[in-house]
C-alpha positions in Angstrom: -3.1 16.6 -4.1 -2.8 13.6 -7.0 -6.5 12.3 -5.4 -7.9 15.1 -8.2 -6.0 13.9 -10.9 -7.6 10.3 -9.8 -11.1 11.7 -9.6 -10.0 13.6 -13.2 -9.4 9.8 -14.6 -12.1 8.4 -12.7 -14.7 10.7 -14.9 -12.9 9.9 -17.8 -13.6 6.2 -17.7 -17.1 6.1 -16.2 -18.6 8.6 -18.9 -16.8 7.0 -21.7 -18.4 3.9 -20.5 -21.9 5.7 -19.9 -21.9 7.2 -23.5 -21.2 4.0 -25.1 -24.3 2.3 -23.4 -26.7 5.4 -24.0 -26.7 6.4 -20.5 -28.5 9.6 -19.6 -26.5 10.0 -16.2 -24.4 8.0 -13.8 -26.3 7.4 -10.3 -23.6 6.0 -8.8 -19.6 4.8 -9.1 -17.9 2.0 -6.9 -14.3 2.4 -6.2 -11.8 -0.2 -5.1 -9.5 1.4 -3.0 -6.3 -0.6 -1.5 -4.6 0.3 1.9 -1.1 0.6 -0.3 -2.1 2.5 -2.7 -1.6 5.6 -1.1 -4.7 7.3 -1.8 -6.4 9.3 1.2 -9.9 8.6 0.7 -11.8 11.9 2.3 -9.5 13.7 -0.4 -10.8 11.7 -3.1 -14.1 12.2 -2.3 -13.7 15.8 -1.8 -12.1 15.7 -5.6 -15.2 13.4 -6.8 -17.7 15.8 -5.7 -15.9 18.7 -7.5 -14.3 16.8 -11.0 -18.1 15.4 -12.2 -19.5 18.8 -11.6 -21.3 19.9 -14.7 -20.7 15.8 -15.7 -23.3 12.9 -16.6 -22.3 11.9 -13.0 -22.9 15.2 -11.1 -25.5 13.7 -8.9 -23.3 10.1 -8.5 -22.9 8.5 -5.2 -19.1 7.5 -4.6 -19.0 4.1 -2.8 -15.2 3.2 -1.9 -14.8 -0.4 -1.7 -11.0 -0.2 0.8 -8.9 -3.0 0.7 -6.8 -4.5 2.8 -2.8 -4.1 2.3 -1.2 -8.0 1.3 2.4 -9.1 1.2 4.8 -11.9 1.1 7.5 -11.8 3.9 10.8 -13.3 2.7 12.0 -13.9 5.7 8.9 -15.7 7.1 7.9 -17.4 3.7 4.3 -16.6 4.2 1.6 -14.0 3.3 1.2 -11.3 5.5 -1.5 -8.2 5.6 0.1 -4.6 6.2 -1.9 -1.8 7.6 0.5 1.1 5.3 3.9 0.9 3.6 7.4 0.9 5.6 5.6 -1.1 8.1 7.6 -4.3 8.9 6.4 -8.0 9.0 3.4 -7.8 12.1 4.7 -12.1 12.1 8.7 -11.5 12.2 9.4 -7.8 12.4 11.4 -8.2 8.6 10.9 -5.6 6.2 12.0 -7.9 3.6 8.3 -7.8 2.3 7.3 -8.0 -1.2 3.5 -6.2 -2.0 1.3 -8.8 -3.4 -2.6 -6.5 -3.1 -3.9 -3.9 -1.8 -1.9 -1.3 -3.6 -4.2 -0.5 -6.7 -7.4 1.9 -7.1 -9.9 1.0 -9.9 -13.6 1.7 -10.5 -15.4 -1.7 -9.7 -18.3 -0.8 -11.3 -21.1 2.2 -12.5 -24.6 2.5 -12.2 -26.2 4.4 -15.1 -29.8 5.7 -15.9 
């Protein structure tokens, strides 16, 4: 399950940022989460909750911000959303699609105490 080595990283970036502002604990961490990036959500969450045990963000809320899935169909020359990867163009049925958003993860932002 790589969704606890995200939650692993995830910890390492919002206490690093809490410590250098003099945070005492982290109330709450926003995650941007795109529809390609291949991340199952209730896993991560699952990993949160277990990864900032014992951490300034023990008692965090986890908000996941999902995005959808972009791309650019060659075939169609235009931008197209995708629900998952492998799916074809929902405009043309190509799968000649090149991913332009939606496949990334990355803490939006952290509120500290």
């Amino acid at each position: 399950m790589h969704e606890m080595a995200l939650a692993e990283s995830v910890r390492e970036i919002v206490e690093e940022t809490a410590r250098t502002q003099g945070a005492r604990r982290i109330a709450a961490v926003r995650l941007e989460v795109g529809a390609l990036a291949q991340v199952e959500t209730a896993a991560l969450r699952f990993a949160f909750e277990v990864v900032m045990q014992g951490s300034l963000a023990a008692q965090a809320r986890l908000e996941i911000v999902e995005v959808d899935g972009q791309a650019w169909c060659m075939s169609c020359s235009r931008p197209v959303a995708l629900a998952r990867r492998g799916d074809g163009c929902p405009q043309c049925g190509s799968f000649q699609l090149q991913v332009s958003g939606g496949d990334r993860m990355r803490v939006l932002d952290i509120e500290i105490e």
